[in-house]
C-alpha positions as CSV (number, residue, x, y, z in Angstrom):
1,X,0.0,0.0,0.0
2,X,2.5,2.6,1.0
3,X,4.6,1.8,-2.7
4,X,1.1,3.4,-4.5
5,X,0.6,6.2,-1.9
6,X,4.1,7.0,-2.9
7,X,4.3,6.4,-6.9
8,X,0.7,8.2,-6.5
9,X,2.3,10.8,-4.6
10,X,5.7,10.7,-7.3
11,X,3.0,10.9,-10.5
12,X,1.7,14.0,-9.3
13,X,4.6,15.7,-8.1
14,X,5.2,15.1,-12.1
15,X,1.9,15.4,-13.4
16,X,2.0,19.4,-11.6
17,X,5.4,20.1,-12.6
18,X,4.6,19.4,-16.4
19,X,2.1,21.8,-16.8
20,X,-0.6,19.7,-18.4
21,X,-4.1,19.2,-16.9
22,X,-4.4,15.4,-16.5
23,X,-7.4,13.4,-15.5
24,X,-6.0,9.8,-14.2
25,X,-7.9,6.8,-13.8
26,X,-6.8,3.6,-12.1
27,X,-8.3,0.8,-12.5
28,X,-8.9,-1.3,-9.3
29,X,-7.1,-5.0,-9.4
30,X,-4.4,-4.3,-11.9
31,X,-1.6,-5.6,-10.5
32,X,1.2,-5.1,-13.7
33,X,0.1,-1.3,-14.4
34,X,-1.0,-1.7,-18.1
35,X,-4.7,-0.3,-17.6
36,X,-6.6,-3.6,-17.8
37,X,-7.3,-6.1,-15.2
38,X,-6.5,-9.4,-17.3
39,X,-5.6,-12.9,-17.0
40,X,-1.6,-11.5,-16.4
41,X,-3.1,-9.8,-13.2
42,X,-5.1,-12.9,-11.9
43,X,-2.1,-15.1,-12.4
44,X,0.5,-12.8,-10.3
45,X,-1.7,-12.4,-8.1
46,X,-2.1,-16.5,-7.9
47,X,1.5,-16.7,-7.7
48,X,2.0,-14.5,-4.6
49,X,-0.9,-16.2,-2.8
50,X,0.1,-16.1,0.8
51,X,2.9,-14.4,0.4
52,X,3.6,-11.7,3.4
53,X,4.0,-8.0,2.0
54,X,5.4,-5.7,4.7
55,X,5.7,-3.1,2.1
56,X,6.4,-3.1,-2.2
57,X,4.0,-5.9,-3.0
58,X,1.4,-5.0,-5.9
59,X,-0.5,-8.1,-5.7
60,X,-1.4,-6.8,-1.8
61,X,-4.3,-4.8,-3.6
62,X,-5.8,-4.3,-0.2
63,X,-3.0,-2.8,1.5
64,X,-3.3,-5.7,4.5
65,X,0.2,-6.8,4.5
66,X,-0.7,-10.2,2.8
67,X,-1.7,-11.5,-0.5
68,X,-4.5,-13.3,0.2
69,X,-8.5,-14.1,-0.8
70,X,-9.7,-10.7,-1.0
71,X,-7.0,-9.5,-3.6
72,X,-7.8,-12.2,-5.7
73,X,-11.7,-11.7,-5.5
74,X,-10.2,-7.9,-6.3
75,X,-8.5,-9.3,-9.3
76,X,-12.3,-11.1,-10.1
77,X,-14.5,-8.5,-9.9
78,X,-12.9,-6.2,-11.9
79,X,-11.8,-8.9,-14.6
80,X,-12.0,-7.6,-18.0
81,X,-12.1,-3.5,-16.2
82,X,-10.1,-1.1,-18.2
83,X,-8.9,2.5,-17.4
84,X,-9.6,5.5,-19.5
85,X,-7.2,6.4,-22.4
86,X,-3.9,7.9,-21.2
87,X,-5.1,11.7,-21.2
88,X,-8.9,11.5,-20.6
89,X,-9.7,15.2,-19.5
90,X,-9.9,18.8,-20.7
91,X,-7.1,21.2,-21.0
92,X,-8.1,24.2,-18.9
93,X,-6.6,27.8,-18.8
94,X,-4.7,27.7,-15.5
95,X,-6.0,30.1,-12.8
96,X,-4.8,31.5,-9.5
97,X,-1.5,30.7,-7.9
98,X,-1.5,27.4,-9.3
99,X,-0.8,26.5,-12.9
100,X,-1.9,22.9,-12.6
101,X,-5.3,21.0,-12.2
102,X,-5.2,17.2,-11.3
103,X,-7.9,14.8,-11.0
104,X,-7.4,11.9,-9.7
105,X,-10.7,8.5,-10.0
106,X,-10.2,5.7,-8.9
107,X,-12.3,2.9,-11.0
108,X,-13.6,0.1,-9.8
């Protein structure tokens, strides 16, 4: 959990120092990070099954420390989910002090 707080945190310290309005969406269960939950996702996620995760384990989808039931039923549910293209938002006039607008969805 705390490896996507902190490539969440990483991607918008770059997102807002691009200049681009981005909206993000990330699609709940995949694992590999290539914006669909497929059969690659289900079967690393297999693999790891009751393996321990203290803290850089993707297949943890749940944060819990462990890959276990629920990360698979995760993996499941959202089977065959995909993420919005790579830029899926409108490019606004920046305003104010800041020159950046981020939006961040989670799907799922």
């Amino acid at each position: 959990m705390r490896t996507r707080v902190w490539w969440l945190i990483g991607l918008m310290a770059a997102l807002l120092s691009s200049g681009f309005a981005q909206t993000l969406v990330l699609t709940n269960g995949d694992v590999n990070g290539d914006n669909v939950v497929d059969d690659a996702d289900l079967l690393s996620v297999l693999f790891a099954m009751g393996r321990s995760c203290p803290a850089d384990c993707p297949e943890d989808l749940n944060g819990d420390g462990v890959v276990d039931d629920a990360d698979l039923l995760t993996v499941l549910f959202n089977m065959g989910a995909q993420g919005a293209p790579t830029f899926a938002g409108q490019v606004q006039s920046p305003q104010g002090a800041f020159s950046v607008s981020l939006t961040v969805r989670l799907a799922g």
